[in-house]
Phi, psi and omega in degrees: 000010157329314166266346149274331150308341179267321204268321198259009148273318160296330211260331161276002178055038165212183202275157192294322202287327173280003169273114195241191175294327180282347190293130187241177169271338163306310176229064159228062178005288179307353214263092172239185197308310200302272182349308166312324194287315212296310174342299150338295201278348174280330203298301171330296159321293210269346184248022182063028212243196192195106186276154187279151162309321193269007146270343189266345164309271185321340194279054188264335173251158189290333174318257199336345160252002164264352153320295194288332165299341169258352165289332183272322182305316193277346161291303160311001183261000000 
């Protein structure tokens, strides 16, 4: 998941080491709606997937999006 941590320090501007399970749109200053939107669309791109409005409505944590991404990669394999 390395690469996700990578993807979701850039697209937030802030550093990989601070990205944790805990890391939220609550205490992540950068995380706002539009970055949640752009965050989707890297997401989207770089893991081949296709998120529902109700995951992205749902979605306050880096947990929560690293659930859904290693669940749709392992289904895709």
């Amino acid at each position: 998941m390395t690469e996700l941590k990578k993807l979701f320090a850039r697209v937030l501007d802030i550093n990989e080491q601070d990205v944790t399970e805990e890391t939220s749109r609550e205490n992540t200053e950068k995380w706002d709606s539009f970055n949640h939107l752009l965050l989707i669309n890297e997401l989207e791109k770089e893991f081949n997937i296709r998120f529902t409005m109700e995951e992205v409505e749902k979605i306050k944590t880096f947990k929560d999006i690293k659930k859904i991404v290693t669940n749709r990669s392992a289904k895709n394999e």
